[in-house]
C-alpha positions as CSV (number, residue, x, y, z in Angstrom):
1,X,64.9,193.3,156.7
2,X,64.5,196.2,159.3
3,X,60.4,196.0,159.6
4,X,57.9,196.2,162.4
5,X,58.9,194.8,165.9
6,X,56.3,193.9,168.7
7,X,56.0,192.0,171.3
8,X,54.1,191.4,174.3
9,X,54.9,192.6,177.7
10,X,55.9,189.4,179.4
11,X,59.4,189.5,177.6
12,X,59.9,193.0,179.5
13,X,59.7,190.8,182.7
14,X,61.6,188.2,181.0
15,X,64.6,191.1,180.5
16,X,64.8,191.7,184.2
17,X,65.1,188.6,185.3
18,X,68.0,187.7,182.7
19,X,69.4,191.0,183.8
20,X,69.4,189.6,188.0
21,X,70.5,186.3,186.6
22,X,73.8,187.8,185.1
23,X,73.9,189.6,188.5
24,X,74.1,186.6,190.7
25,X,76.8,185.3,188.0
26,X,78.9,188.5,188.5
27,X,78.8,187.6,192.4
28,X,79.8,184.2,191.9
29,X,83.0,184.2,193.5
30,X,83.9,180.5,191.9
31,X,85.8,179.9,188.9
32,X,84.9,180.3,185.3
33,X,83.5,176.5,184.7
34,X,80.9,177.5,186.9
35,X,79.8,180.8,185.4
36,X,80.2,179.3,181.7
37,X,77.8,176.5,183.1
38,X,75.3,179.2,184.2
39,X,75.5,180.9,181.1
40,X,74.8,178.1,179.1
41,X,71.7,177.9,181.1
42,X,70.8,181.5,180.6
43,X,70.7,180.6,176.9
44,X,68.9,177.6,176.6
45,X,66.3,179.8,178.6
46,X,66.3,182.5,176.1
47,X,65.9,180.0,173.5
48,X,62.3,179.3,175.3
49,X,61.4,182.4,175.9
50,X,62.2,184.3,173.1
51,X,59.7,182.3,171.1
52,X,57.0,184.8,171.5
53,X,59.4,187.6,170.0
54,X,59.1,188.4,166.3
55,X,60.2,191.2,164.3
56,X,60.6,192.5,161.2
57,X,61.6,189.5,158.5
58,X,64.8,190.5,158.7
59,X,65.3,192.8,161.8
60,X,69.2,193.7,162.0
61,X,69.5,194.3,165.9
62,X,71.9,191.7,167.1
63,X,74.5,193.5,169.9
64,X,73.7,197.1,171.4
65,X,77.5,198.1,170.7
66,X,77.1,197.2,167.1
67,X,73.8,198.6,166.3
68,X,75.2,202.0,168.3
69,X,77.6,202.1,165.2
70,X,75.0,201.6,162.4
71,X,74.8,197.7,163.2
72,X,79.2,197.4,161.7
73,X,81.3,194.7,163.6
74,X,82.5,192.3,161.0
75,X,85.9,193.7,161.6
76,X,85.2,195.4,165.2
77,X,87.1,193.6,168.0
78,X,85.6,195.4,171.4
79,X,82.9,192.1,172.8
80,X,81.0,188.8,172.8
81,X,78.9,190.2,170.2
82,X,81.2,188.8,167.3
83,X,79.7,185.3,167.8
84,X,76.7,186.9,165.3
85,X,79.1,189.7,163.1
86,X,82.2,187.7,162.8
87,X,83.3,184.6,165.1
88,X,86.9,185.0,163.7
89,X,87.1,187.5,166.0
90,X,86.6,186.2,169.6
91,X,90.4,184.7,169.7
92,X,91.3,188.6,169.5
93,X,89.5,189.3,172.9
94,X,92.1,190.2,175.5
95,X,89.7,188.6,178.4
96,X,89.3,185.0,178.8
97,X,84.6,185.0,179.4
98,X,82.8,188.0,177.8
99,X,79.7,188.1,178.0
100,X,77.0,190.4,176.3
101,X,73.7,190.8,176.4
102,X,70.9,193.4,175.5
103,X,67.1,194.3,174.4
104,X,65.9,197.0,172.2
105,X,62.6,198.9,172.4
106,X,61.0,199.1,169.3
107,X,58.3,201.4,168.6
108,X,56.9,201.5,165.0
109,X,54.4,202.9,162.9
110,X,53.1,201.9,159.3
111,X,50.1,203.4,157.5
112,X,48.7,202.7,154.6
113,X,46.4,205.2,152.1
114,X,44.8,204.7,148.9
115,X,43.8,208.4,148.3
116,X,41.2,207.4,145.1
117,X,39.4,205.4,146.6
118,X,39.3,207.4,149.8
119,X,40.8,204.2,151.7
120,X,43.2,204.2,154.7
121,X,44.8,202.2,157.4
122,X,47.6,201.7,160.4
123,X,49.0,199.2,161.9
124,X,48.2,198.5,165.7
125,X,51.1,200.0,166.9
126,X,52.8,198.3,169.7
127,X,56.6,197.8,171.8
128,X,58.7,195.1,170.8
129,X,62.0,194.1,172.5
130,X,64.0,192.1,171.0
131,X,66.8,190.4,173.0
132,X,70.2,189.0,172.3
133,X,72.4,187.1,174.6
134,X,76.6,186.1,173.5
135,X,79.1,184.5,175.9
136,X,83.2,183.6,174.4
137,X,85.6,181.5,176.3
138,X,89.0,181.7,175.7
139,X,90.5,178.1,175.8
140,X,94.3,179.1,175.1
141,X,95.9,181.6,173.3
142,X,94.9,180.5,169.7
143,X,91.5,179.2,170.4
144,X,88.1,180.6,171.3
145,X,84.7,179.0,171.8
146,X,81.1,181.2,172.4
147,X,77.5,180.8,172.0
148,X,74.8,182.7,170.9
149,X,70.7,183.3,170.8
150,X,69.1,185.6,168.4
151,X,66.7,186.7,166.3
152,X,67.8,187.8,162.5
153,X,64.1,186.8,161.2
154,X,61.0,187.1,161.9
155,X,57.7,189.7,161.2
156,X,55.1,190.3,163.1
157,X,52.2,192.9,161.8
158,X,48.9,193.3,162.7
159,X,46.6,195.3,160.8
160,X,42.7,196.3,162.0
161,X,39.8,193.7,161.0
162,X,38.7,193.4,157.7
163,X,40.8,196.6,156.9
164,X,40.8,196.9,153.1
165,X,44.0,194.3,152.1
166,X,42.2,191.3,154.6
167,X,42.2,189.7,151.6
168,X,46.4,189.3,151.9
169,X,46.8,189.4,155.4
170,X,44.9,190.5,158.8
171,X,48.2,189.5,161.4
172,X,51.3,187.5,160.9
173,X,53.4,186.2,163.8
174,X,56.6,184.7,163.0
175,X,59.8,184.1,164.5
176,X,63.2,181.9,163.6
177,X,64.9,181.9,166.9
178,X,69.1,181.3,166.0
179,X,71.4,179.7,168.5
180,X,75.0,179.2,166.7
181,X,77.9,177.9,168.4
182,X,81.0,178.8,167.5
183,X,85.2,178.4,167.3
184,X,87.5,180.6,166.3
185,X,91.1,179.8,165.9
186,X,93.8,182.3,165.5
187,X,96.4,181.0,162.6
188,X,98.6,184.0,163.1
189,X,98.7,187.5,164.7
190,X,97.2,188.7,161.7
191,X,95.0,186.2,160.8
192,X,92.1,184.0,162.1
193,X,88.6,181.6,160.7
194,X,86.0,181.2,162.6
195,X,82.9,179.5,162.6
196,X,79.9,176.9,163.3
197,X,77.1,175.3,162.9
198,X,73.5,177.3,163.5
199,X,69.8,175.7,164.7
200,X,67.2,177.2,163.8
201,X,63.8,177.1,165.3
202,X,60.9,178.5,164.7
203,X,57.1,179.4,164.6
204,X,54.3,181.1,162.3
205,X,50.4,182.1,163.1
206,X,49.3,183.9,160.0
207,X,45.4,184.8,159.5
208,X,43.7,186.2,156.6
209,X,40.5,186.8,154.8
210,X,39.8,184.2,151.9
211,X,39.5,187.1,149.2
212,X,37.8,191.1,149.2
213,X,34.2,189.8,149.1
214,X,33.6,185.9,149.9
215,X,31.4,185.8,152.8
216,X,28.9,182.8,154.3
217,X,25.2,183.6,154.3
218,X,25.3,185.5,157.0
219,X,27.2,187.7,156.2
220,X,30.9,187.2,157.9
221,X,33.9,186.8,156.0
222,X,35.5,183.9,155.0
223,X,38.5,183.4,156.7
224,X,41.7,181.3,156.9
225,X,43.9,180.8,160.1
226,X,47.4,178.9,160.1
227,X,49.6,178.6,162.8
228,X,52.7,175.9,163.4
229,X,55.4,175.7,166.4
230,X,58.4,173.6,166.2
231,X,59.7,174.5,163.0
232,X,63.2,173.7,163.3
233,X,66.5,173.3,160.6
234,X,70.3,173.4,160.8
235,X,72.7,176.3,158.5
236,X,76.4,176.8,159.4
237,X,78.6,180.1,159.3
238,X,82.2,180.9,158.9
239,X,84.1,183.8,159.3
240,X,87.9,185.3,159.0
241,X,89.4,188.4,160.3
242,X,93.2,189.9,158.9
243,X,94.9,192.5,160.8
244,X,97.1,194.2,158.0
245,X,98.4,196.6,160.8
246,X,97.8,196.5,164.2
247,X,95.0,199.6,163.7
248,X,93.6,198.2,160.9
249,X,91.3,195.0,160.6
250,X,89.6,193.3,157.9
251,X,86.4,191.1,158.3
252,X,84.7,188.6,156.1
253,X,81.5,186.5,157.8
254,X,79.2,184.3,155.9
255,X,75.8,182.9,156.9
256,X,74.2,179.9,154.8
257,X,70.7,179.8,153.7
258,X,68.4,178.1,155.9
259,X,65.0,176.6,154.5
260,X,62.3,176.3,157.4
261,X,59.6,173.6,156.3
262,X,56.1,173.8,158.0
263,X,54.6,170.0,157.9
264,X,51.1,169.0,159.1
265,X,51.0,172.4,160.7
266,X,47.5,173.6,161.8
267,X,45.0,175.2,159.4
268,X,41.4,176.7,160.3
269,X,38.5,177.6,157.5
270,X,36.1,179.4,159.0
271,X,33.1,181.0,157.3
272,X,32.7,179.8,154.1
273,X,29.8,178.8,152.0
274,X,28.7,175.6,151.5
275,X,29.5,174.7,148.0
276,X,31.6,171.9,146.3
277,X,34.2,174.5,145.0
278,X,35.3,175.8,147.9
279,X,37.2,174.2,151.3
280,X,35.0,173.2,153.9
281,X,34.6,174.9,157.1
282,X,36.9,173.1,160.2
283,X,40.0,172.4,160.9
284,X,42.7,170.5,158.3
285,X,46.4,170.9,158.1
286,X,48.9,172.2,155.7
287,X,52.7,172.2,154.3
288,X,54.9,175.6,153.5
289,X,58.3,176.4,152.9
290,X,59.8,179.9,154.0
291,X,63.8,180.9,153.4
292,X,66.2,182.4,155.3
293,X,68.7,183.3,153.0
294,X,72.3,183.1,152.9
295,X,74.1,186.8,153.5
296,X,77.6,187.9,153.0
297,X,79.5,191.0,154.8
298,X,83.1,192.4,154.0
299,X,83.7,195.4,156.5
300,X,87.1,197.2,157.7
301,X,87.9,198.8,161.0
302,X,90.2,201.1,161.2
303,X,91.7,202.8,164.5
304,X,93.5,207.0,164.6
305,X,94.6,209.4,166.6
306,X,94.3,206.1,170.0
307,X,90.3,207.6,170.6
308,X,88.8,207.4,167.1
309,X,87.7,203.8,165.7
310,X,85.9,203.9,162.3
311,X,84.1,200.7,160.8
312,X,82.2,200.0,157.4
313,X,80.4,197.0,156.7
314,X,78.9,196.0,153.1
315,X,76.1,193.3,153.7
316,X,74.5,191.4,150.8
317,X,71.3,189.6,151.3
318,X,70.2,186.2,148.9
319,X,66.6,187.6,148.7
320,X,66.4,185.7,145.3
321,X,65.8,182.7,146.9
322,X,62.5,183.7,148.1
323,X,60.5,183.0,144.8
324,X,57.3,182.3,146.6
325,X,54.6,181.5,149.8
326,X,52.9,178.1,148.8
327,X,50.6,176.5,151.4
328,X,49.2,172.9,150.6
329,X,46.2,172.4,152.5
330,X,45.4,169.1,154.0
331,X,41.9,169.4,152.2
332,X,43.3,169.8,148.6
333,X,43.3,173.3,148.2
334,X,46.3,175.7,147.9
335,X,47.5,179.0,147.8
336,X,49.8,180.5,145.7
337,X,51.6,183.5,146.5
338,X,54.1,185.4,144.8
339,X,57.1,186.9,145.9
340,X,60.0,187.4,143.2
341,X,62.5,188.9,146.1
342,X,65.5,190.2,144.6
343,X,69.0,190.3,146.2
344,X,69.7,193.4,148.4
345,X,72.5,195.1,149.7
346,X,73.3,197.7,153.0
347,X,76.0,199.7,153.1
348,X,76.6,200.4,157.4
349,X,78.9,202.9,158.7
350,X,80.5,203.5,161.9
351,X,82.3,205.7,164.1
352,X,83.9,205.4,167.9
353,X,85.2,207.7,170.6
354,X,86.6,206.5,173.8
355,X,85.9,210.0,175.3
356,X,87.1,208.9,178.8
357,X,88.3,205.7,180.0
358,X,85.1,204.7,181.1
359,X,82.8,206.3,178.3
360,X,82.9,205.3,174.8
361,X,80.4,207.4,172.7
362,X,79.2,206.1,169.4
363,X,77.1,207.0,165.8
364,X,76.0,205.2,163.0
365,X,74.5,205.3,159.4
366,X,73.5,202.6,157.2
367,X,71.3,202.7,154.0
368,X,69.0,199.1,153.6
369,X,67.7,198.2,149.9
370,X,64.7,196.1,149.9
371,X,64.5,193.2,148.1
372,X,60.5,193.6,146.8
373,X,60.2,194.1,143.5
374,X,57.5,196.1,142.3
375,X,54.3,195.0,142.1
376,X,55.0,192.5,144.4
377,X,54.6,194.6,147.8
378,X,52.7,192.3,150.1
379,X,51.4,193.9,153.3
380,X,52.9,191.8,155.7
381,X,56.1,192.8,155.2
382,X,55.4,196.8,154.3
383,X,58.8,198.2,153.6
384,X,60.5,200.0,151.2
385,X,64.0,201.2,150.7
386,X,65.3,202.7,154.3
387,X,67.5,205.2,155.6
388,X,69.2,203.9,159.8
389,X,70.6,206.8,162.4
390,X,71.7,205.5,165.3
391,X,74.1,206.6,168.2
392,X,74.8,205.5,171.6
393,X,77.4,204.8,174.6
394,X,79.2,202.6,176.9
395,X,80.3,203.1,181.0
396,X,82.8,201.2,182.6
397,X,81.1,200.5,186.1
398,X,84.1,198.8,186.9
399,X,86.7,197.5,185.3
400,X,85.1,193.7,184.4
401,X,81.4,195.1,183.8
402,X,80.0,198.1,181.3
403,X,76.6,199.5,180.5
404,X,75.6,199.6,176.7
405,X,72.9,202.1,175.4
406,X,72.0,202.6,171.4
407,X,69.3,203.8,169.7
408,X,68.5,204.1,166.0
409,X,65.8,205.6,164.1
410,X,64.6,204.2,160.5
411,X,63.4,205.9,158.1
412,X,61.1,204.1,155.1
413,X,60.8,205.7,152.2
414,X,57.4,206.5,150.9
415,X,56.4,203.9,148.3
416,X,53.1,204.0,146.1
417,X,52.9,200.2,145.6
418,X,50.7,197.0,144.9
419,X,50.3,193.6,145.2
420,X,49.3,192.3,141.8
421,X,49.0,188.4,142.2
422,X,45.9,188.0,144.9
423,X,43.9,185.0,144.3
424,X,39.7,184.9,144.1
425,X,39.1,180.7,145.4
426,X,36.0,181.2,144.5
427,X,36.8,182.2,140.8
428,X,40.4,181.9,140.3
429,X,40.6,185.4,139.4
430,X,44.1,187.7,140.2
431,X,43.2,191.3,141.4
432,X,46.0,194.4,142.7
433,X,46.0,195.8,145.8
434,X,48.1,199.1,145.8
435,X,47.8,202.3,147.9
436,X,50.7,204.5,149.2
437,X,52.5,203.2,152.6
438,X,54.4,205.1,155.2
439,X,56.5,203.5,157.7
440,X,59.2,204.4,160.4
441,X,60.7,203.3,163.7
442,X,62.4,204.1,166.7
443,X,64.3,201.8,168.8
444,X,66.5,202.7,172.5
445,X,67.9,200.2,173.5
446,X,70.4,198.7,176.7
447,X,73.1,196.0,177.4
448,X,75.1,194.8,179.5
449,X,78.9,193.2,178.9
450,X,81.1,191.5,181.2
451,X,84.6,190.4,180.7
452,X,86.5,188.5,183.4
């Protein structure tokens, strides 16, 4: 899901000192064991760092080429970003070490009006960057290895206190950092598998109020906190590329589903009354489960008149999976949540012009179904179907090192939607909480690859 993007300013500094690590790689005058050795460094750093990035819960900005062509590269051959769209691919690289990495800027904006009952919000808008890092190795002619860190999940939101759906959700931070290593073995010239295993890790602090009017006897809301670190579980991927002709490819990449599981994670009650139906006040723990589902893309690539590369990508997501947010609380007391996701589908397209030998300009649109059903439209994940634009370039500085610039702008629909499944724990009650939303964002972004 393409959703809201934030992050604090500390992974801006982190960006720059990635960007003058990879610099004192490129100076490294020794031979490729060493460089491979540093980048393996550089990625077990990201996986560190990056755990204060989250994004949208499914945030599709994995390579800065890629996303400059409407996020297609199932069946694009052109950098190290294939360990993510197809791994297949890598033994097609012409260079023995690519590396790529890149950031996006993501500036969003979601508001949310209920014009009967004269209600309104907006989301604390912020700048989120969210970073990607590939390296491939090219062992012999006929096999490949890489490595990659990214982020495919995550959501972060943060809507004002108390602001009139408190009861669902104040702020959610979560993240599901990937790092997938990969082989790819060429079987012919026209044909190759790829693929590996994936660890995920990942983190959640999610905060709400404990329903629209519960307060203690003073007066301030009742409120629940839960936050876990850690979280970690293992998927797999595989991939295969056919090259019909030799200007025409054919991409296939699959991703399994990946279930995290939150155990003896902490959870906060704060402000309740004191009465034997509800929790107590203090600190207790609690159990969830949250999916990553599986996703499938097919995609072609097609290359005319030497200058003009074309790519189109169909992606299907496993949303189904997603039934519903339980949390068992350590206390006895649960919450049930809803979600009924159904599967969803984008349809990416891509175009490339090697204008010069060192510029390659590129565009890109791609149309994103959401998987929420109606009446299902939870505000910490406010999205609706979406329209992508994107554009963007690469220059050669030399011949072994390029600049990488996209940009994309997203485009929610307008959606008049509710929630109809919150929860009273004083009474067991269900109320709907519905209003009209309007969401967009805008995302620049810059990478660097390398090929030696």
């Amino acid at each position: 899901m393409h959703n809201i993007l934030m992050i604090s300013l500390d992974n801006w500094y982190f960006l720059l000192n990635l960007e003058h690590q990879f610099y004192k790689i490129l100076k490294n005058k020794n031979n490729s064991k060493l460089i491979m050795r540093k980048l393996l460094l550089l990625v077990l750093f990201a996986s560190t760092t990056m755990a204060t990035y989250a994004g949208g819960y499914r945030v599709s900005v994995q390579g800065q080429r890629a996303m400059a062509m409407g996020h297609t590269g199932v069946a694009v051959v052109n950098s190290a970003e294939l360990v993510f769209f197809n791994p297949a691919g890598l033994v097609y690289l012409e260079n023995k070490l690519n590396i790529s990495a890149g950031a996006s800027g993501i500036f969003t904006d979601v508001i949310y009006q209920n014009e009967d009952l004269l209600l309104s919000s907006e989301t604390d808008n912020s700048v989120g960057t969210p970073l990607n890092l590939y390296g491939s190795y090219k062992v012999n002619d006929w096999m490949s290895i890489g490595l990659g860190v990214y982020t495919p999940y995550g959501s972060e939101v943060t809507w004002p206190t108390d602001w009139p759906g408190s009861h669902l959700v104040n702020n959610i931070d979560l993240a599901a950092i990937y790092i997938q290593p990969v082989l790819s073995f060429k079987l012919s010239d026209k044909f190759s598998i790829g693929g590996g295993p994936i660890y995920v890790t990942g983190s959640v602090n999610f905060n709400r109020n404990a329903s629209r009017t519960l307060t203690d006897f003073e007066g301030n809301r009742s409120n629940i906190t839960v936050d876990d670190t850690g979280v970690s579980n293992w998927g797999w991927s595989v991939g295969a590329m056919f090259n019909p002709t030799e200007n025409f490819r054919l991409g296939f990449s699959y991703r399994s589903e990946i279930i995290l599981e939150a155990e003896d994670g902490e959870a906060v009650f704060s402000n309740f009354p004191n009465s034997t139906s509800l929790p107590a006040n203090g600190t207790t723990t609690f159990s969830a489960e949250l999916p990553l589902p599986a996703e499938l893309t097919l995609g072609l690539s097609y290359q005319f008149h030497k200058k003009w590369l074309f790519a189109f990508d169909y992606n299907r997501q496993f949303w189904d999976v997603y039934e519903s947010l339980d949390i068992q609380f350590g206390n006895g007391s649960t919450s049930l949540n809803p979600r009924d996701y159904k599967n969803s589908s984008v349809y990416r397209f891509g175009l490339q012009y090697q204008a010069t030998e060192k510029i390659a300009l590129r565009a890109g649109y791609y149309r994103d179904e959401s998987p929420v059903q109606s009446g299902f439209f939870a505000p910490e994940t406010p999205r609706n179907d979406s329209d992508g634009y994107s554009g963007g370039f690469s220059f050669a500085i030399t011949s072994k090192l390029a600049i990488d610039a996209s940009f994309f702008y997203l485009r929610f629909e307008e959606v008049d939607e509710s929630y109809d499944f919150a929860t009273d724990p004083a009474t067991g009650a269900r109320s709907s909480f519905g209003g009209t939303y309007k969401s967009s964002a805008f995302a620049p972004g810059l990478g660097l690859t390398y090929k030696l």
